[in-house]
N, C-alpha and C positions, 0 to 999 in steps of 0.2 A: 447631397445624396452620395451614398460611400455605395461603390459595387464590392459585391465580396469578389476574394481571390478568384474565385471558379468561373465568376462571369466574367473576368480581366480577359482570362486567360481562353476562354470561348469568343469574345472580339478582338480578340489578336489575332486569333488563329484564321478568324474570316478575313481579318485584313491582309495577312501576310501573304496570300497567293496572289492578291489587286499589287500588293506594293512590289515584291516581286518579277512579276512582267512588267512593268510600268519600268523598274531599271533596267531590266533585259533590253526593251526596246530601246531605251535613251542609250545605252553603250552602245547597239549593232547600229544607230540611225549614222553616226561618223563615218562609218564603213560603208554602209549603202552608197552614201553622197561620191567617195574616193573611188565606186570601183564605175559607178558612174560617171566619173570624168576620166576613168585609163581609156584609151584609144584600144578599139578590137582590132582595124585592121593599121595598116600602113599609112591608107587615104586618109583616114581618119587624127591620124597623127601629123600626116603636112598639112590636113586643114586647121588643124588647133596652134599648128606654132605659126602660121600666115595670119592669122585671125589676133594671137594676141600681139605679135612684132612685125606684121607687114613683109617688104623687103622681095624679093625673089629668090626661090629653093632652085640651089646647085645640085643637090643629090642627096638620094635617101635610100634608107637600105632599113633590112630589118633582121635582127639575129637574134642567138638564145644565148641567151646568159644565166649560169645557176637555175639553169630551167624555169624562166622566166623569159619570155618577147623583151627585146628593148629596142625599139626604133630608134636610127641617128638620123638624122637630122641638119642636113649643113643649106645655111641661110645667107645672099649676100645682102644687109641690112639696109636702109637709104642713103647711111651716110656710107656706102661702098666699106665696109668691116664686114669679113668671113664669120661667120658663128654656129658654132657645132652644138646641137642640144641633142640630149639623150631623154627619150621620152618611154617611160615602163609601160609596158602595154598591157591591159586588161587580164585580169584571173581566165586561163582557156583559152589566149591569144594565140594565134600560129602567125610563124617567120616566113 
């Protein structure tokens, strides 16, 4: 069974606004996941590097950088090694 042109072109047109959001959503859903793992406050950011490297926190501070939060981070690990991590803090972070 052949559709003529005009019917093609009438179920595209209802398709195109489903297929449309359907890519909208799958690009923003990456973004969602990442702003959900930036740390909002300071706390939030020594309990995420205790959590993934253990160790005991020397000192932590939080500053702006290019108008962005970036918490540092200094860890001294189990096998006694200083380790400095810079952690970006959440879209609307305050230092």
């Amino acid at each position: 069974m052949q559709l003529d042109p005009i019917e093609k072109a009438r179920r595209i047109g209802r398709a195109a606004p489903v297929v449309l959001m359907t890519l909208l959503l799958l690009i923003m859903l990456p973004a969602t996941g990442l702003a959900r793992d930036a740390p909002a406050s300071l706390e939030e950011a020594v309990a995420q590097v205790e959590r993934a490297h253990g160790g005991r926190i020397l000192s932590a501070r939080s500053e702006r950088s290019n108008d962005r939060v970036v918490y540092r981070i200094r860890l001294l690990t189990q096998d006694q090694q200083v380790r400095t991590f810079e952690i970006p803090g959440a879209e609307g972070a305050q230092p």
